[in-house]
C-alpha positions in Angstrom: 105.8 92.2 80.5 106.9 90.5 83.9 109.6 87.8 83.2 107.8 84.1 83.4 108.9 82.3 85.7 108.7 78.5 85.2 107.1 77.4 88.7 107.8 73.7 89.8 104.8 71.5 90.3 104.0 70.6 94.6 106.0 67.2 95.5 103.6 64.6 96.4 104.0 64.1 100.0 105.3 67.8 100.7 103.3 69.9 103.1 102.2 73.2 102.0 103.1 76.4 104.0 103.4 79.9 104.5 105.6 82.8 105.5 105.7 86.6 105.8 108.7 88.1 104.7 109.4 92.1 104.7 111.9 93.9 102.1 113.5 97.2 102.7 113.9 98.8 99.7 117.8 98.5 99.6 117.3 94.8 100.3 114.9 94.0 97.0 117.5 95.8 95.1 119.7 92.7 96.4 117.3 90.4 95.8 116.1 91.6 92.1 120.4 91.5 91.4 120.5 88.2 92.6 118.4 87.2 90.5 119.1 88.8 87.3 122.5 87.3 87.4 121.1 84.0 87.7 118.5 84.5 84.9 119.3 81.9 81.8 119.8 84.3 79.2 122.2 86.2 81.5 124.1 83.4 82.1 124.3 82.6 78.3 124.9 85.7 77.1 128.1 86.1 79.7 129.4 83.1 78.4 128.3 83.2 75.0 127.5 86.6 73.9 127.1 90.6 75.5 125.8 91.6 78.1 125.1 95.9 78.5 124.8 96.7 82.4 122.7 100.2 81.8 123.3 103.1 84.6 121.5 102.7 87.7 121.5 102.3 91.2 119.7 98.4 90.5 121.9 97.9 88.3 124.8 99.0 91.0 124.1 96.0 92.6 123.8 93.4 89.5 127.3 94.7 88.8 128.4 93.8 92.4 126.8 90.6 91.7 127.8 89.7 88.3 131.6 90.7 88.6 132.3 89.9 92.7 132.9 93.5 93.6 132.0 96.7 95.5 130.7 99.9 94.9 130.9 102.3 97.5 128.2 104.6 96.2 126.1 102.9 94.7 123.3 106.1 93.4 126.5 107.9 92.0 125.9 104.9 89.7 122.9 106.2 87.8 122.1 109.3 86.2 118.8 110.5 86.8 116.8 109.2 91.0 114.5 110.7 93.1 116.7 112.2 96.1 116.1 114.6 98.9 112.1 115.0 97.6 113.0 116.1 94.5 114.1 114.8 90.9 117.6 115.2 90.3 120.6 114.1 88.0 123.9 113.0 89.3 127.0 114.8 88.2 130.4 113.4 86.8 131.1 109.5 85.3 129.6 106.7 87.3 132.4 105.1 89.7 131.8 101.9 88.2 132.8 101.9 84.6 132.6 98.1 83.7 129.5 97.8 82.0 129.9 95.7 78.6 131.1 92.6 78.6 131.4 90.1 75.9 131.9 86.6 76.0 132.8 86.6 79.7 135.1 89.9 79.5 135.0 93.1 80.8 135.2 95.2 77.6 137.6 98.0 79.1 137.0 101.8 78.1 133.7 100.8 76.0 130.8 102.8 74.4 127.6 101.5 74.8 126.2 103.6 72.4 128.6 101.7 70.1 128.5 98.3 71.2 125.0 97.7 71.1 125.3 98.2 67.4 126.5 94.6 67.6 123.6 93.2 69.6 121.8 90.2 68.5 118.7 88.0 69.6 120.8 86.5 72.9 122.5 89.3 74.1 121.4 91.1 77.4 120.5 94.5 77.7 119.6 95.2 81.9 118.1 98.7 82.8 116.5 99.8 85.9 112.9 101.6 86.0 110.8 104.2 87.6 107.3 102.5 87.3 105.8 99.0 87.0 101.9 98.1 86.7 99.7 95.2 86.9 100.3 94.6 83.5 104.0 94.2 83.3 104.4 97.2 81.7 107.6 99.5 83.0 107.9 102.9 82.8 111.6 104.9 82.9 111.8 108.6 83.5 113.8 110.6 80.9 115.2 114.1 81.6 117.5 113.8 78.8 116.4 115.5 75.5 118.0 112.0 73.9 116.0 110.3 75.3 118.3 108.9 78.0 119.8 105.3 78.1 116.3 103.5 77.3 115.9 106.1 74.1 119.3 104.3 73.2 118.6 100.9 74.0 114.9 100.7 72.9 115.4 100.9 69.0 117.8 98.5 68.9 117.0 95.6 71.1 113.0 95.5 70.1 113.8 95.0 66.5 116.1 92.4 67.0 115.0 90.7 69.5 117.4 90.9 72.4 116.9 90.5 75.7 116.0 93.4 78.3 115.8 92.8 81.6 114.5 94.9 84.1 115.0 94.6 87.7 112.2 97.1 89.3 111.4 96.6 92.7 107.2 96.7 94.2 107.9 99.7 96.2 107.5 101.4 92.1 104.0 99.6 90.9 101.6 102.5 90.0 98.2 101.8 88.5 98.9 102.7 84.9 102.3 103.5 83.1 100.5 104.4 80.5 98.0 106.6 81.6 100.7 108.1 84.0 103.0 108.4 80.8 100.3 111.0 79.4 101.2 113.4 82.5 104.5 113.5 82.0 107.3 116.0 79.3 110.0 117.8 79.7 108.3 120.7 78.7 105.0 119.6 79.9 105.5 121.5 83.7 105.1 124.6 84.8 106.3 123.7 88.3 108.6 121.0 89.3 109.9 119.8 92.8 113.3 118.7 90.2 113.7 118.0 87.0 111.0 117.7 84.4 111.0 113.8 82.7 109.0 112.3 80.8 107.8 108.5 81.9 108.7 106.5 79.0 107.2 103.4 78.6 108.5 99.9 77.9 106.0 97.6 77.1 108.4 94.8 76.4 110.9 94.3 78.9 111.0 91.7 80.9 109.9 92.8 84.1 111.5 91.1 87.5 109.8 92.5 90.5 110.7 90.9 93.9 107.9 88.5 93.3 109.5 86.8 89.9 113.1 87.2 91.7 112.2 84.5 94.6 110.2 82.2 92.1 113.8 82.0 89.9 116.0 81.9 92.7 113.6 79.3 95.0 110.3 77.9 93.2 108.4 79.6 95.9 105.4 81.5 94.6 105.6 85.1 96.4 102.7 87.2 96.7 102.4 91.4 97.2 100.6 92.1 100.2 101.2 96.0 101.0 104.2 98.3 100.7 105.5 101.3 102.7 106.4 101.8 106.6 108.6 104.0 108.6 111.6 104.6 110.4 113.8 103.0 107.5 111.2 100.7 106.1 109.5 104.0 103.6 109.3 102.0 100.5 109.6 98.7 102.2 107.1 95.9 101.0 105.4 92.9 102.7 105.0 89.8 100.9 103.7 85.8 101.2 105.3 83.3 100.5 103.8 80.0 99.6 104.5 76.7 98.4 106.3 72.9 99.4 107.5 73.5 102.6 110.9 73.2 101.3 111.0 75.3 98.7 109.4 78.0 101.6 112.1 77.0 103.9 114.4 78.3 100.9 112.7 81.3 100.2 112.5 82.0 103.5 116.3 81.6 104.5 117.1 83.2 101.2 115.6 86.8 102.0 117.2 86.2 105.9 120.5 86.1 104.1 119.6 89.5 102.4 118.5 90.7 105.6 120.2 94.1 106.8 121.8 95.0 103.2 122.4 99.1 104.3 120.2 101.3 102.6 121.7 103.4 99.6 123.3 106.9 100.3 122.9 110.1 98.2 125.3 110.9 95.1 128.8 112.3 95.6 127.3 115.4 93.4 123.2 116.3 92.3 122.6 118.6 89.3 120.0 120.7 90.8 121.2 121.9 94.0 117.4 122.6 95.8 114.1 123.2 93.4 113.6 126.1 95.8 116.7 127.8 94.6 115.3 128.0 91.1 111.9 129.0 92.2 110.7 125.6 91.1 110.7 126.8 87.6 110.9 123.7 85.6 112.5 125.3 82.6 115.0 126.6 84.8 116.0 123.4 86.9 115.8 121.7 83.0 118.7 124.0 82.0 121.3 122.7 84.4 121.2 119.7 82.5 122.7 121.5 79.4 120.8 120.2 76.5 122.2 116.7 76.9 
């Protein structure tokens, strides 16, 4: 479901306007980071409670934003992308290892698989996606026979009631995650350009696409008018903003300011080195990964 955002009612007195703004795709994932950090129950649960930061390239840059630092390469941060035209896994431990933190501390050396055993209706769970749809529902791919991170986090946060937030920017919205769920297996392919995954879906996330991001970080309402372009912009997507012509002014200096973030370089190491080098055989290219 897509995060609700609590929109501010029109000053009397304050003149309407628009604007057109355009997000490459490295600069939504700043935007949607941004934001996440300054989400409520992100802010409580830093101070308050736990936070889990899941592995992702997003997620990359919520770290940089929660914690004030850098990471160099940011899609060594994830495990599974979409790279080079094919589906591929990353190799080795992410280059950013703070990921838990509790009560405003970077829990050094930690287990997620272990620390979300002490989740509870205010901590934060964040984890990236594949897919989004009209209806708020996300969609992550798993490769992993586990089920991956959101096969971990699922079971435990839904019962109990914590949050998960997930940053997924517009240049994912398909027209059904479930129906495009159906399509999907690790087992289900003959032939794959990459690894074989199944889209999992997650009907109860709350979902920040670019368009929630600039209503919490500005007021301004933001609307999706069309995605894609070339020469840099592939992926890029074109939206309206609207509103009290302050709280466009806002919006509008606020995505200026995000303006020119450098798009996000391959992996250090990918699990499958070329799907042609395995005769696209999905089974085969499904090996590498070595039943984890």
């Amino acid at each position: 479901m897509f995060y609700e955002v609590e929109y501010p009612q029109p000053e009397p007195g304050q003149k309407q306007i628009k604007a057109l703004v355009v997000l490459n795709p490295a600069e939504s994932r700043r935007l949607l980071a941004k934001a996440t950090v300054a989400l409520p129950e992100v802010q409580n649960a830093y101070k308050n409670g736990m936070i889990i930061i899941g592995r992702g390239i997003t997620n990359a840059f919520v770290s940089e934003e929660l914690f004030g630092i850098k990471i160099e390469n940011k899609a060594s941060q994830t495990a599974g992308l979409v790279c080079n035209g094919i589906t591929n896994s990353t190799v080795g431990a992410p280059p950013c290892t703070w990921h838990v933190v509790r009560k405003g501390k970077v829990v050094e050396g930690a287990d997620s698989n272990v620390e979300i055993l002490d989740f509870g209706p205010d901590d934060v769970f964040i984890k990236g996606g594949n897919a989004i749809d009209m209806d708020g529902n996300a969609g992550v791919f798993a490769a992993s026979v586990k089920g991956g991170t959101i096969g971990m986090c699922w079971p435990i946060v839904t019962p109990r009631g914590s949050h998960l937030i997930m940053p997924i920017g517009l240049e994912k919205l398909v027209t059904s995650v479930i129906e495009s769920s159906k399509h999907t297996g690790l087992y289900y392919y003959k032939y794959t350009m990459g690894l074989p995954a199944r889209l999992m879906p997650v009907v109860l996330g709350k979902v920040l696409t670019e368009i929630q991001a600039i209503g919490v970080m500005t007021g301004a309402r933001a609307y999706h008018l069309g995605s894609g372009g070339v020469g840099g912009s592939e992926g890029a997507v074109v939206l309206a903003l609207e509103g009290d012509e302050k709280r466009v002014e806002k919006a509008f200096e606020f995505v200026k300011s995000i303006k020119g973030e450098p798009p996000v370089k391959e992996p250090d190491e990918l699990r499958v080195s070329s799907a042609k080098d395995y005769n696209y055989d999905a089974q085969a290219q499904f090996a590498t990964l070595g039943g984890v």
